[in-house]
N, C-alpha and C positions, 0 to 999 in steps of 0.2 A: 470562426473568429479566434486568433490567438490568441494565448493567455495576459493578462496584463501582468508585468513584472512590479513586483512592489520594492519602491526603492530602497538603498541598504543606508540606514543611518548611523553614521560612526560616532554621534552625539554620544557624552558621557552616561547623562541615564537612560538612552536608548539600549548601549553595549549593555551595561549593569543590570538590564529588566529581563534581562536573560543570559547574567552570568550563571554560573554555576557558584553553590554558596561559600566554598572555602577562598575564590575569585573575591566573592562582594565582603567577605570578610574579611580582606586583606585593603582591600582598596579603603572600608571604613575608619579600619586603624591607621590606616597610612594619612587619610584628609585628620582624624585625629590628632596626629601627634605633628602634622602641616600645621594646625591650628596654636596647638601648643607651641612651638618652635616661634612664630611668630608673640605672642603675645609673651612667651619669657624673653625673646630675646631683645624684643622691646623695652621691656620691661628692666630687664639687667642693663642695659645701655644707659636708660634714664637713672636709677638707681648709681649704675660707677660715677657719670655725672655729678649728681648730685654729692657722692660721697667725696668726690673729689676736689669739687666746690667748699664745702665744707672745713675741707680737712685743710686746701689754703689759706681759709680764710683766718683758721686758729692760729696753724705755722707762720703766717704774718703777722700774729700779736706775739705771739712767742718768742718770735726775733725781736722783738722792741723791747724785750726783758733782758735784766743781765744777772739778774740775783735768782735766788730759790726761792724766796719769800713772794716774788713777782709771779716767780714761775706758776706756783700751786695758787696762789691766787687764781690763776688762769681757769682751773677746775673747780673753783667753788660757784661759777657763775652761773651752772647749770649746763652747761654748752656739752651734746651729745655727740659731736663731731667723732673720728676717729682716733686723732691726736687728742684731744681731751679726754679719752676713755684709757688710753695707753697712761696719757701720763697720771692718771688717777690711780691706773695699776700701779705705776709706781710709789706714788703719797704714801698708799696703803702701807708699804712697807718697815716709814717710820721714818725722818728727817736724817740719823744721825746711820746711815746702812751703807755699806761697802760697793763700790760698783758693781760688784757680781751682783750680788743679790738686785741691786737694779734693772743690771743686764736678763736676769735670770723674771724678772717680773714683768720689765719690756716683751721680751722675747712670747712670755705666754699669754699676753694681750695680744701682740700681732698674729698669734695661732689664729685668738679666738674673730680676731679679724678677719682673717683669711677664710676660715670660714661662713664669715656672715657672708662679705663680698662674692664668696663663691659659691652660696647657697642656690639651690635649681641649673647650675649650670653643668649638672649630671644628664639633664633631660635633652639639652642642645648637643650633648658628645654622644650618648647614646643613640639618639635618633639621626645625627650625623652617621655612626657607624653603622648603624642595625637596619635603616629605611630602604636602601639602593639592595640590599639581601632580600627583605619582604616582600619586596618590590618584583628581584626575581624571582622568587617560589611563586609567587600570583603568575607570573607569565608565565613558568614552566607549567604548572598545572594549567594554564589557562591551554597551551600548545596541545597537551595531553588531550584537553577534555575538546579541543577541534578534530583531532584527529581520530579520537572517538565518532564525532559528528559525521564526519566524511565516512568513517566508512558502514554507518548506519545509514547513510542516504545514497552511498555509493556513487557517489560524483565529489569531483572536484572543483567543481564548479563557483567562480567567484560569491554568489550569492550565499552560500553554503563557508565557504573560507571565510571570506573579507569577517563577518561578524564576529565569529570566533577567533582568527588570529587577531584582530583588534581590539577585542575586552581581552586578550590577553596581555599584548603589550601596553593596554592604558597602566598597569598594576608600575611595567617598571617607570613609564613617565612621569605617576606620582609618586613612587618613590623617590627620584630625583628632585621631583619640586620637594618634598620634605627633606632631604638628606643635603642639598645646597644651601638653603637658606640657615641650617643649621650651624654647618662647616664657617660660613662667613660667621654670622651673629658668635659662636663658638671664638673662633680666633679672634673677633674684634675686641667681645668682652675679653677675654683672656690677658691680651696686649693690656686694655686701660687698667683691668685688677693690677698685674704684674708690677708696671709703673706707681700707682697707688702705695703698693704695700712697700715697693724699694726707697719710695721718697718717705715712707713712713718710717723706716726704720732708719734712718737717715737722719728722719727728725730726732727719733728715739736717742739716738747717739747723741747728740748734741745735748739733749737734755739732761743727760747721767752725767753728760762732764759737765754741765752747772752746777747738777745738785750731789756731784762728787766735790767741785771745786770749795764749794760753799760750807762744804763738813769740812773738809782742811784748813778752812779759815777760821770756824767757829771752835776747830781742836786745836788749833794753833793760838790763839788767841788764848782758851783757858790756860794752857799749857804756860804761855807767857804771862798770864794770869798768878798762876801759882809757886813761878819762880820766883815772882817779885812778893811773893807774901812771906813777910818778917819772920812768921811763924814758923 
């Protein structure tokens, strides 16, 4: 009676139940950082949304203002938006300050923006770039550790190959599922920050020449003030 052949199953945890360890240690961190890549990049998406929701809804009161008095009112109301935080930076500096120093206080608010908005979006570039590599070192050692196998059973035989060179290239296919989904989420956030911070500073400008215009009216004023004093 000849022998029964037991079937070759290319299933994931089939391959894995008998990879070799440096194999199933690459595959783990690669569904890892698959997992993460999704849930930041979700996560940034909802977040640029939101900030940008936000940040129109302020720049839309702030156009209905034409004074400085109006303006910084705008930031006493509590409103945590980004445009509120910016133009806070500038309050701070004191009603009666030169547009540098406006400029120069805008400017290190939209830093500190830049990096909130671009906060964990290290983790989508890196595993973009690093995943599709990991991916191959698991295949080549995977190749390696078949060719081992073969010639410890000394056949070529499909049933002997198929298993082996298949937990080898599972490593680069998950590589790619994590190194794609990256690349996109990576370039989408990227796009909506970039937009974000250029209409912020946008806003920023417009702001300094209010609260530039409104020092020259209120030094111009004294100024006419104290020519007409008798004294």
């Amino acid at each position: 009676m000849p022998p029964v052949e037991v079937p070759i199953k290319l299933s994931l945890p089939s391959l894995l139940s008998h990879a070799s360890l440096p194999v199933v240690a690459t595959v783990v961190v690669l569904l890892v950082a698959s997992t993460a890549v999704w849930f930041v990049g979700v996560l940034k998406m909802l977040q640029a949304a939101r900030s940008r929701s936000r940040a129109h809804a302020f720049e839309k009161r702030a156009r209905e203002v034409h004074s400085a008095d109006d303006l910084l009112g705008l930031v006493r109301r509590g409103d945590e938006s980004a445009g509120a935080r910016v133009l806070r930076a500038m309050a701070s500096r004191g009603r009666h300050v030169d547009a540098a120093r406006l400029r120069a206080a805008a400017d290190r608010a939209i830093v500190d923006e830049r990096q909130r908005a671009r906060l964990l979006m290290p983790v989508l570039a890196s595993t973009g770039a690093a995943a599709p590599f990991m991916g191959l070192f698991g295949t080549v050692y995977g190749i390696m550790d078949a060719f081992v196998r073969i010639g410890a059973a000394k056949s070529a035989s499909l049933p002997v190959v198929a298993p082996a060179i298949g937990e080898a290239l599972i490593t680069t296919a998950i590589g790619l599922a994590a190194a794609i989904p990256a690349v996109l989420f990576y370039n989408a956030v990227d796009k909506q920050v970039s937009d974000f911070l250029a209409e912020l500073e946008a806003s920023a400008a417009e702001w300094i020449a209010i609260l530039v215009a409104d020092t020259r009216i209120v030094r111009s004023g004294t100024a006419n003030a104290s020519d007409a004093d008798p004294a």
